[in-house]
C-alpha positions as CSV (number, residue, x, y, z in Angstrom):
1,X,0.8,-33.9,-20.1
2,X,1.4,-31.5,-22.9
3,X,5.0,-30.3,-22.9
4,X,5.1,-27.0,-21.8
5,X,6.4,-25.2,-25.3
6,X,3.0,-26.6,-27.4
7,X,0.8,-24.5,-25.2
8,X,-0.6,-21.6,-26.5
9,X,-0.8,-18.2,-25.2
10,X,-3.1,-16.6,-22.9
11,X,-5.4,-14.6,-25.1
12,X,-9.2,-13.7,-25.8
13,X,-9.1,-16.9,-28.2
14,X,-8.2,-19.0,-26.0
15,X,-10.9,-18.0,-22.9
16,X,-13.3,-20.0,-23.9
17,X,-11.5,-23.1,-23.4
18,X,-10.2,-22.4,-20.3
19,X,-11.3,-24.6,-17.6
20,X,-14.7,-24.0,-15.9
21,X,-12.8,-23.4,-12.1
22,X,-10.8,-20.4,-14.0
23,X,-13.3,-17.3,-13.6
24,X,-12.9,-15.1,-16.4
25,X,-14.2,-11.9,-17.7
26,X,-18.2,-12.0,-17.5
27,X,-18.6,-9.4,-20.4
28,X,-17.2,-9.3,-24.0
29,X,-13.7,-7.8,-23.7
30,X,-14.3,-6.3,-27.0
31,X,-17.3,-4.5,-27.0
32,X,-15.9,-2.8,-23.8
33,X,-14.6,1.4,-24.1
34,X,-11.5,2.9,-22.6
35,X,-12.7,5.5,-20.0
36,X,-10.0,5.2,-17.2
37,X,-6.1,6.3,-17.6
38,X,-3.6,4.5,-15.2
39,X,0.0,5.9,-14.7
40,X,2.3,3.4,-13.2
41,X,0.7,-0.6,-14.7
42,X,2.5,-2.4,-12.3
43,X,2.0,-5.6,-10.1
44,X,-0.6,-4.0,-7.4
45,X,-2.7,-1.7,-9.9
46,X,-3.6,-5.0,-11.7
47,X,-4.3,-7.1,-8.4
48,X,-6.1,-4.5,-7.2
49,X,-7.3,-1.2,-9.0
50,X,-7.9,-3.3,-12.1
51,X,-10.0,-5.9,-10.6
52,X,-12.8,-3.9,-9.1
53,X,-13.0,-2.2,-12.5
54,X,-13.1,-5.7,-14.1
55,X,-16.4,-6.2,-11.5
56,X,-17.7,-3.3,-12.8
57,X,-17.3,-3.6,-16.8
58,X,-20.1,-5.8,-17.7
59,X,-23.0,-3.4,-16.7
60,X,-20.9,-0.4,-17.1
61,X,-18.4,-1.0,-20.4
62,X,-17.2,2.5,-20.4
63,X,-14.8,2.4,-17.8
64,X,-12.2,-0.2,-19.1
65,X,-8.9,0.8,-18.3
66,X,-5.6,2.0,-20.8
67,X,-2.6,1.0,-18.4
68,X,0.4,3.4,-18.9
69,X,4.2,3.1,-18.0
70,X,6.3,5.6,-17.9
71,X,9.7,3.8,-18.8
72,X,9.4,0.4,-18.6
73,X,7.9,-1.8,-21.7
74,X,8.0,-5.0,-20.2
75,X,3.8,-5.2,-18.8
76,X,3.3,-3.6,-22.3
77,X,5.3,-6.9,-23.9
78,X,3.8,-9.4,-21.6
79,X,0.4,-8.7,-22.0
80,X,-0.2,-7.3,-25.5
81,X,0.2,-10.6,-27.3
82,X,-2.1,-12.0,-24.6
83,X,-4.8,-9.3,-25.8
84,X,-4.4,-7.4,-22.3
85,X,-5.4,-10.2,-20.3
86,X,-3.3,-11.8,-17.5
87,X,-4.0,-14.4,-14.6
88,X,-4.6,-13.1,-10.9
89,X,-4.5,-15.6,-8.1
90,X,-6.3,-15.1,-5.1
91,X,-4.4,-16.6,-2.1
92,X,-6.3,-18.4,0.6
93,X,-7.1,-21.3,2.6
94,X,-8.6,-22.3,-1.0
95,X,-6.8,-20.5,-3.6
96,X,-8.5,-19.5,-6.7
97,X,-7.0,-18.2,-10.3
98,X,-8.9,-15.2,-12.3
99,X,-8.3,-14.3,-15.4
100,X,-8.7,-9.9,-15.5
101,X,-9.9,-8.4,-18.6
102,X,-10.3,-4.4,-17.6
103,X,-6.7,-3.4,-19.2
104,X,-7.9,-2.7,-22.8
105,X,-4.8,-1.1,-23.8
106,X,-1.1,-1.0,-23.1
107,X,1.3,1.9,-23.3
108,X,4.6,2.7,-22.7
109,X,5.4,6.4,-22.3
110,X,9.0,5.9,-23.4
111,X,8.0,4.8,-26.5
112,X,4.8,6.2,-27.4
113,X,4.6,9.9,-26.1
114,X,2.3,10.9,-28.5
115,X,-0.2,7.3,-27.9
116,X,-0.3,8.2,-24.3
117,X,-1.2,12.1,-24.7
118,X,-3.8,11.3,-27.5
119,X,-5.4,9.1,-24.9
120,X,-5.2,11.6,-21.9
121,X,-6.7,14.0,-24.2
122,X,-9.8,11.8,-25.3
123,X,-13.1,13.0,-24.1
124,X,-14.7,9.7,-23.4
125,X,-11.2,9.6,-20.2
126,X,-13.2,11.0,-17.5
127,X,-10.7,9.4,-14.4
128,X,-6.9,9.3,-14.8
129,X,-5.5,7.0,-11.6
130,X,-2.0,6.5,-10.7
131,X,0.7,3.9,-8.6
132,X,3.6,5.7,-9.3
133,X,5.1,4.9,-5.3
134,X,5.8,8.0,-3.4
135,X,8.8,9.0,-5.3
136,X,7.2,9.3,-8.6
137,X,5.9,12.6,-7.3
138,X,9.1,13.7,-7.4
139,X,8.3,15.6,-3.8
140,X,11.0,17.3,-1.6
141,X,9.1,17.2,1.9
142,X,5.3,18.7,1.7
143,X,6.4,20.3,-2.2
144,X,7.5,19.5,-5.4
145,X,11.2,18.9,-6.3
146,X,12.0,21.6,-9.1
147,X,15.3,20.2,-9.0
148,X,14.7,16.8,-10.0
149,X,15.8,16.0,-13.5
150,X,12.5,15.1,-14.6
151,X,10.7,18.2,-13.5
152,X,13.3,20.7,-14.5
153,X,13.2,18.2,-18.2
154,X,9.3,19.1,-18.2
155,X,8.8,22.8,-17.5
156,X,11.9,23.0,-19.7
157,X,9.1,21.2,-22.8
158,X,5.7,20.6,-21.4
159,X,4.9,19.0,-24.2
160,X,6.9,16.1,-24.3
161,X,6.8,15.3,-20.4
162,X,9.1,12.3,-18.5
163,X,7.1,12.4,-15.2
164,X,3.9,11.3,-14.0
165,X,3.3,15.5,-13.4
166,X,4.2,16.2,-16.6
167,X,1.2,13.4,-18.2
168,X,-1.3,14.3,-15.6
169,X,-0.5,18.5,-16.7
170,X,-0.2,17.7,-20.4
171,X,-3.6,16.1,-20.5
172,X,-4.9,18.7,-18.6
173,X,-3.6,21.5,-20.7
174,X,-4.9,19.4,-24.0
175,X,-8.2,19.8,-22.6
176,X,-8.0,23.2,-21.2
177,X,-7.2,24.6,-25.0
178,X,-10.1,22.2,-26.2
179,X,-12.8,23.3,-24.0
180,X,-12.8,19.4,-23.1
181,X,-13.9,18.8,-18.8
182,X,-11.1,17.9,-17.2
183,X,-10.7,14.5,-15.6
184,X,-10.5,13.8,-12.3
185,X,-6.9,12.7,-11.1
186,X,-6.8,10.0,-8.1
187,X,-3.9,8.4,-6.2
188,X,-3.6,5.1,-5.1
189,X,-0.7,5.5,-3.9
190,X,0.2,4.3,0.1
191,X,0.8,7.9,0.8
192,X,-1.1,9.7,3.2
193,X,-3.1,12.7,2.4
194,X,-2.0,11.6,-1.7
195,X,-4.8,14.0,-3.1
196,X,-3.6,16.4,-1.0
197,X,-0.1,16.0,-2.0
198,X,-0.5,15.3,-5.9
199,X,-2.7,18.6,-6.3
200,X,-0.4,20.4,-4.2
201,X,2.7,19.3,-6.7
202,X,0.3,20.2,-10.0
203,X,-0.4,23.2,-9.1
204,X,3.2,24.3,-8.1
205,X,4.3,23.0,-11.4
206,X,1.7,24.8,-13.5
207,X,2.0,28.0,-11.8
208,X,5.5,28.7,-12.9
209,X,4.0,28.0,-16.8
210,X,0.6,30.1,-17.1
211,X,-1.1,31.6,-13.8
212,X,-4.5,31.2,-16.4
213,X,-4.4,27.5,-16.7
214,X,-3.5,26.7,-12.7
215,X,-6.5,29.0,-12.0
216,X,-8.8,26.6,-14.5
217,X,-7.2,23.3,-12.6
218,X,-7.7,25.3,-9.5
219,X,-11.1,25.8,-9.9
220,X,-12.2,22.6,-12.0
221,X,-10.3,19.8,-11.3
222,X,-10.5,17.1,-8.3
223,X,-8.0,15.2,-6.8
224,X,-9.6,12.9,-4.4
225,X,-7.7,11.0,-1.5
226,X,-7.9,7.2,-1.6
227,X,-6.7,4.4,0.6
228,X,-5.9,1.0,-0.9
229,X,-4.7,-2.2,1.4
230,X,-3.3,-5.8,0.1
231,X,-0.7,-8.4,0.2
232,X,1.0,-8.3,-3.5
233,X,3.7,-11.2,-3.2
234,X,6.1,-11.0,-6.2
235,X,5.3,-13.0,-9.1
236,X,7.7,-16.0,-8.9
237,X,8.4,-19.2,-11.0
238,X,6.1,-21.4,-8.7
239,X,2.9,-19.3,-9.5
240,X,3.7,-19.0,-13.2
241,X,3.6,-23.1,-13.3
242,X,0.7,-22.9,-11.4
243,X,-1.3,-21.0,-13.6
244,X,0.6,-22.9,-16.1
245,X,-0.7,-25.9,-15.3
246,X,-4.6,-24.8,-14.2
247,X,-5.1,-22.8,-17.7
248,X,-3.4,-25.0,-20.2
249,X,-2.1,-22.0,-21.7
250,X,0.9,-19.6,-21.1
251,X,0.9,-16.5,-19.3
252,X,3.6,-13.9,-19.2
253,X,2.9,-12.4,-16.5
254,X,0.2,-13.9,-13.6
255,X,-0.2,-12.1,-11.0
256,X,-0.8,-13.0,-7.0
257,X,-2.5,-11.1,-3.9
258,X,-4.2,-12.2,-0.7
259,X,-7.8,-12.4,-0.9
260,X,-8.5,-9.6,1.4
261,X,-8.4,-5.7,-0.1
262,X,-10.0,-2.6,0.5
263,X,-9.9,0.4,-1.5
264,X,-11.5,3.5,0.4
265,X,-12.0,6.3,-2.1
266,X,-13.0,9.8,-1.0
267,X,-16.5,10.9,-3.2
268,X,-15.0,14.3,-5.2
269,X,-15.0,13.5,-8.9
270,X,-15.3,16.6,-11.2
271,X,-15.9,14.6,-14.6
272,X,-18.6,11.3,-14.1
273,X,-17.2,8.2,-11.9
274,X,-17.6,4.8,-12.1
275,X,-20.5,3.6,-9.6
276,X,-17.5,2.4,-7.7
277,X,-19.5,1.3,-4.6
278,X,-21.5,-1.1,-6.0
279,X,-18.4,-3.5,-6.6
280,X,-17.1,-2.9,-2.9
281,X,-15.1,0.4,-3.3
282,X,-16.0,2.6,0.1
283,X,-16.7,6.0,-0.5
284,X,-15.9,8.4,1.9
285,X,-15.8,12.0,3.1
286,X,-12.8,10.9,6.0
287,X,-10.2,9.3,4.4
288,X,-7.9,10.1,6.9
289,X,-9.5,8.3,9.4
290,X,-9.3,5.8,7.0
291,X,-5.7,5.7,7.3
292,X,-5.5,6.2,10.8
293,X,-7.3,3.0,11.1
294,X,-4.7,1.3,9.1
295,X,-1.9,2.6,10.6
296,X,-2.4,1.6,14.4
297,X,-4.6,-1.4,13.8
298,X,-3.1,-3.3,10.9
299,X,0.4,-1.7,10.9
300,X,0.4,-1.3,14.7
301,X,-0.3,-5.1,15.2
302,X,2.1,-5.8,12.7
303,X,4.9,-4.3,14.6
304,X,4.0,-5.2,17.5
305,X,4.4,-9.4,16.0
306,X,7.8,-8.3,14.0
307,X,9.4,-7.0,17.5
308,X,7.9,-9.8,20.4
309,X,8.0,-12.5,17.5
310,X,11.2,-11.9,16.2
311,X,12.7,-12.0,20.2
312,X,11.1,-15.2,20.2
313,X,13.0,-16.6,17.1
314,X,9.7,-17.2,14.8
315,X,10.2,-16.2,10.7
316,X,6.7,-15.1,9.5
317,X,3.3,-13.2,10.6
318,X,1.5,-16.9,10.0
319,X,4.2,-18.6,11.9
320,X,3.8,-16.1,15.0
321,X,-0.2,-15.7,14.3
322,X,0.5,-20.1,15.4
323,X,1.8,-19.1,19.0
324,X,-1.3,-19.3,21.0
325,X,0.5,-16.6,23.9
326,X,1.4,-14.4,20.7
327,X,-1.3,-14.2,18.9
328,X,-4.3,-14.0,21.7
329,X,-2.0,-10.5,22.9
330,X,-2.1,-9.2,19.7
331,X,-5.8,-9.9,19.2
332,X,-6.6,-8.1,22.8
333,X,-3.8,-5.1,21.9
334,X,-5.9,-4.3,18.6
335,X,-9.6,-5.1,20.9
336,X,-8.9,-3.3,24.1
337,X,-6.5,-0.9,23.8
338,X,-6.0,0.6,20.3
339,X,-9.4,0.6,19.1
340,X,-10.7,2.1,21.5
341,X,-7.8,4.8,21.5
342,X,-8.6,6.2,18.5
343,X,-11.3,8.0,16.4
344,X,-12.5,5.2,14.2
345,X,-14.4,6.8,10.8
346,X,-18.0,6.6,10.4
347,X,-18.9,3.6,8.9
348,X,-15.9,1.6,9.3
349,X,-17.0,-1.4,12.2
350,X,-13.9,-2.2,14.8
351,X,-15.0,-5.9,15.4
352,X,-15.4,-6.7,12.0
353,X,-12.5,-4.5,10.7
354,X,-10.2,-6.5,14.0
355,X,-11.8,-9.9,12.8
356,X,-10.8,-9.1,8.6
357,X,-7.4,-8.3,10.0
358,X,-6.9,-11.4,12.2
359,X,-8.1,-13.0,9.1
360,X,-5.0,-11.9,7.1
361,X,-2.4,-12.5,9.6
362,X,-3.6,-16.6,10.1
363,X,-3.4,-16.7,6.0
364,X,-1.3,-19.7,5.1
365,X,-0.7,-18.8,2.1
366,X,1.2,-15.4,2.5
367,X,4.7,-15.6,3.8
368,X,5.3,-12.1,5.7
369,X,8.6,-12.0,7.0
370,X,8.9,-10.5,10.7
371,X,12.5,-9.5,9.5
372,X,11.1,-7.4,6.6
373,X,8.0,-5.8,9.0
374,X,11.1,-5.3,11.7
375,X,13.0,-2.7,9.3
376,X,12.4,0.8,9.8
377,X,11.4,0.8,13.0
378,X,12.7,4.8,14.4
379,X,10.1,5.5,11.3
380,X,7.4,3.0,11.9
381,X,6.8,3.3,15.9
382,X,5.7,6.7,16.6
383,X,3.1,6.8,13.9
384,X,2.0,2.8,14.7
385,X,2.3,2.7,18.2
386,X,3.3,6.1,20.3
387,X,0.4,7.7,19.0
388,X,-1.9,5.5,20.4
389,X,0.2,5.7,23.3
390,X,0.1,9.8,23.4
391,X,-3.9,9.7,23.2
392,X,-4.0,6.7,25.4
393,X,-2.4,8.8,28.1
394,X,-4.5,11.7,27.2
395,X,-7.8,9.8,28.0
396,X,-6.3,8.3,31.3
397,X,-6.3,4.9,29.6
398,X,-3.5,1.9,30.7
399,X,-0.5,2.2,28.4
400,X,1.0,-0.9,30.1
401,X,0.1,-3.6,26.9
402,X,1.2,-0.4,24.8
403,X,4.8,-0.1,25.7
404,X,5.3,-4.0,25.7
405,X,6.1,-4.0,21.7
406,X,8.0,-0.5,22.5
407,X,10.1,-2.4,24.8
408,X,10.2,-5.6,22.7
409,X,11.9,-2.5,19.9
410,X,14.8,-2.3,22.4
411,X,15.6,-5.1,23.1
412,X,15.6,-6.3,19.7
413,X,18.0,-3.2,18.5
414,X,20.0,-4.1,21.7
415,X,20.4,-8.0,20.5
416,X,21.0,-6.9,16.7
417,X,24.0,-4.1,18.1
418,X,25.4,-7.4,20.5
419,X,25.3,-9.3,17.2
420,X,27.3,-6.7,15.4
421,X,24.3,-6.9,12.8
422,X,22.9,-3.9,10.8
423,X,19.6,-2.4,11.1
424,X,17.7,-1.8,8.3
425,X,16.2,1.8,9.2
426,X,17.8,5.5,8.5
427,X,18.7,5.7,12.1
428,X,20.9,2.8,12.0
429,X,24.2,4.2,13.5
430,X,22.4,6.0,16.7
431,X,20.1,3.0,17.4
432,X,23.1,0.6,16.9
433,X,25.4,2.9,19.1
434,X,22.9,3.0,22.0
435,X,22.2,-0.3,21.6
436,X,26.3,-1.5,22.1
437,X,25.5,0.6,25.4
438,X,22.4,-1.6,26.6
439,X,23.5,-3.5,30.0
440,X,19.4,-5.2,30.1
441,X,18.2,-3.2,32.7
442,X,15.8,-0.8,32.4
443,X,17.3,1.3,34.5
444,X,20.0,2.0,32.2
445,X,18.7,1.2,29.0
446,X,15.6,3.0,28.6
447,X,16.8,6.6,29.4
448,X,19.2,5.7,26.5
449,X,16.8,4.9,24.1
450,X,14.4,7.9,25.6
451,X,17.4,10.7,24.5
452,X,16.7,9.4,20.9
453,X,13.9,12.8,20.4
454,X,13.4,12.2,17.0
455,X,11.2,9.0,18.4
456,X,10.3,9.4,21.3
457,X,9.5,13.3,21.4
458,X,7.2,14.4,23.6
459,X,6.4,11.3,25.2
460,X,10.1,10.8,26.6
461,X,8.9,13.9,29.3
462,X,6.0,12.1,30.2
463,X,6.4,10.4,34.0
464,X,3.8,7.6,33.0
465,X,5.1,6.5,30.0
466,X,8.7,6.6,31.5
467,X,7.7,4.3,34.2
468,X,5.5,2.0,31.7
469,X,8.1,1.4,30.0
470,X,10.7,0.5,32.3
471,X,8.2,-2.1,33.6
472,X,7.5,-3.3,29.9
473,X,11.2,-3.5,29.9
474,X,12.3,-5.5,33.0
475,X,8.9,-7.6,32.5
476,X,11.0,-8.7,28.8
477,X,14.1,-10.0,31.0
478,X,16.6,-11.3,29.0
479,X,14.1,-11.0,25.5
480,X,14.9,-15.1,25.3
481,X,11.5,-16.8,24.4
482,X,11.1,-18.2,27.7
483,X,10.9,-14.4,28.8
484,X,8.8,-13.3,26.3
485,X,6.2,-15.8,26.7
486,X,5.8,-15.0,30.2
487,X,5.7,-11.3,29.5
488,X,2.4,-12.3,27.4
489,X,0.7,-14.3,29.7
490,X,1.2,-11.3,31.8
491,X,-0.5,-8.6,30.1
């Protein structure tokens, strides 16, 4: 084997002698044109945003993407020697390696201020995208923070910004003087409502500069809502030899994801768009719906394993997806009684959507930790779970199976408080301090829990919920496994 510091790099060079299981870009990486801005280059935009773009780029080579960071040069560094291009491994039953070619160009904001704003300002950018996480919106509740250093830094000199605002204004306001359309601006961030949310913060923010220019973005520019879903495990030394060792070549920086994603785009583009739907993007008018779906199906059954699985001593979603009593409640939780709970958008199919996420859970490849789903929870529950439950009760629907991961909740809080352990969620001293409290009983535990309003308001007034509950609760015994299992084979 050839010793690990004679291999070359990763690089448009050395493509063609990659070997034929690698799939690599099907189009010539330099004939391609920059028509796509991303804010935030990290880990996910590159397994995911990046890769339906790379899908796209050999029938449509004006839509190659220039991958921005605000502060950080270190994607720049990895991937510039390497010609832009990186390794993505796809993580299944049969994993696969991919090398991605749709990041043309690499900038850090930090360093090259001027680089980024020339490229925002370039006709030929028609979409600027961002993954910035929620706090690079720099948002205090519903508005924009114009306390936070970065905003007050970019009113203060609008034309040297810091923030992802302050690009996505400055390449607006370059156009605006030019008589250049706009682009349109689109989240991908996990952040409901994100269009929403970012053109709510733009506008704020260019209304305290010149009431003429919001009134151009106003009228002129879109800021669609998007949903995006998949597993990014952190790059680690065991994929870099991988990759290593499949390519022949040294990469910086491979990347890793599950092979499931979705990206759910909603169709308002003011400036051209990639044909996104002919490479799997869904286009939609309902993109909360969208979201809804996600929440209590995916994220609903996830908390749902993290509370029952983790009473029952198992470590991961695959683990727990192994446990036949387990896994066949989850299946009928997502079949029978949240799917048919909620309003479902047009176009999205339940079974197939149910089956897809069943899919993801058995994937032996992904190591989800029921400890890490577990944290949170005082956040988590009443948009995964009590919802579901509020419109179950509404339709006249059992909430029995419902309240069986809200119970499983309790318990597990009331084991972590016996255990003198901390809880990894904002409400940790309450939770913890009813939980010292908990005797076991329903009786005397879930009215303790039930005073916590800022999770269980209004439901904690609701007679059937009370009483589902408390049989939820006493059905969970002691919350041993023993218990637990014989709660499932009960429901």
């Amino acid at each position: 084997m050839v010793e690990q510091h004679h291999l070359p790099r990763l690089s448009a060079r050395a493509l063609e002698h990659l070997p034929a299981a690698i799939q690599r870009p099907n189009y010539d990486i330099g004939a391609v044109r920059i028509g796509i801005v991303h804010i935030g280059a990290g880990a996910f935009h590159r397994a995911h945003q990046a890769v339906y773009v790379d899908d796209l780029l050999a029938d449509h080579p004006d839509w190659a993407i220039c991958g921005v960071s605000l502060r950080s040069h270190d994607v720049r560094d990895a991937l510039q020697p390497q010609d832009g291009l990186y390794t993505l491994a796809l993580l299944g039953e049969r994993s696969r390696l991919r090398v991605i070619g749709a990041i043309r160009e690499l900038l850090c904001a930090a360093d090259e201020p001027h680089a980024v704003l020339a490229r925002l300002a370039d006709p030929a950018v028609r979409l600027v995208t961002l993954t910035v996480t929620e706090k690079g919106y720099c948002l205090v509740g519903e508005d924009l923070d114009l306390a936070h250093p970065d905003i007050v830094q970019d009113l203060a000199s609008p034309s040297s910004p810091r923030s992802a605002i302050g690009y996505v204004v400055a390449g607006l306001h370059a156009r605006w003087r030019a008589g250049t359309a706009p682009y349109t601006v689109l989240s991908c961030d996990n952040l409901a409502g994100n269009g929403h949310k970012l053109r709510h913060a733009v506008l704020q923010f260019v209304e305290l500069q010149d009431t003429a220019f919001a009134a151009w973005i106003d009228a002129n520019v879109a800021f669609p809502c998007s949903m995006v879903d998949s597993i990014t495990p952190a790059t680690d030394d065991a994929l870099r030899e991988r990759v290593r060792t499949a390519l022949g070549c040294e990469d910086a920086w491979p990347i890793q994801r599950e092979e499931y994603t979705q990206w759910v785009v909603e169709d308002r583009f003011c400036n051209d768009r990639p044909p996104f739907e002919d490479v799997g993007v869904t286009l939609s008018t309902d993109i909360a719906g969208y979201d809804r779906a996600k929440l209590r199906l995916l994220n609903g059954a996830h908390s749902s394993l993290a509370y029952l699985g983790s009473l029952m001593d198992i470590d991961s979603v695959a683990d727990a997806m192994r446990e036949p009593l387990l896994a066949g409640f989850v299946e009928r939780l997502m079949r029978e009684h949240i799917a048919p709970a909620i309003m479902l958008p047009e176009g999205l199919n339940a079974i197939g959507y149910i089956d897809a996420i069943l899919g993801r859970f058995r994937n032996p490849s992904i190591r989800h930790r029921l400890s890490q789903i577990a944290w949170d929870g005082s956040q988590k529950l009443p948009v995964r779970l009590l919802s579901t439950i509020g419109e179950s009760l509404v339709q006249g629907r059992s909430i029995d199976a419902l309240c069986l991961p809200i119970a499983a909740w309790m318990h597990f809080v009331r084991r972590q408080a016996s255990r003198d352990v901390a809880l990894v969620d904002p409400m940790n001293e309450a939770l913890i301090a009813v939980g010292k409290t908990c005797t076991g009983q329903a009786s005397h535990d879930v009215p303790r829990f039930l005073s916590l309003d800022a999770v269980f308001m209004p439901l904690s007034h609701d007679e059937r919920f009370v009483a589902a509950l408390h049989r939820a609760y006493d059905r969970l015994g002691d919350a041993g496994r023993g218990a637990v299992e014989h709660a499932l084979s009960a429901c």
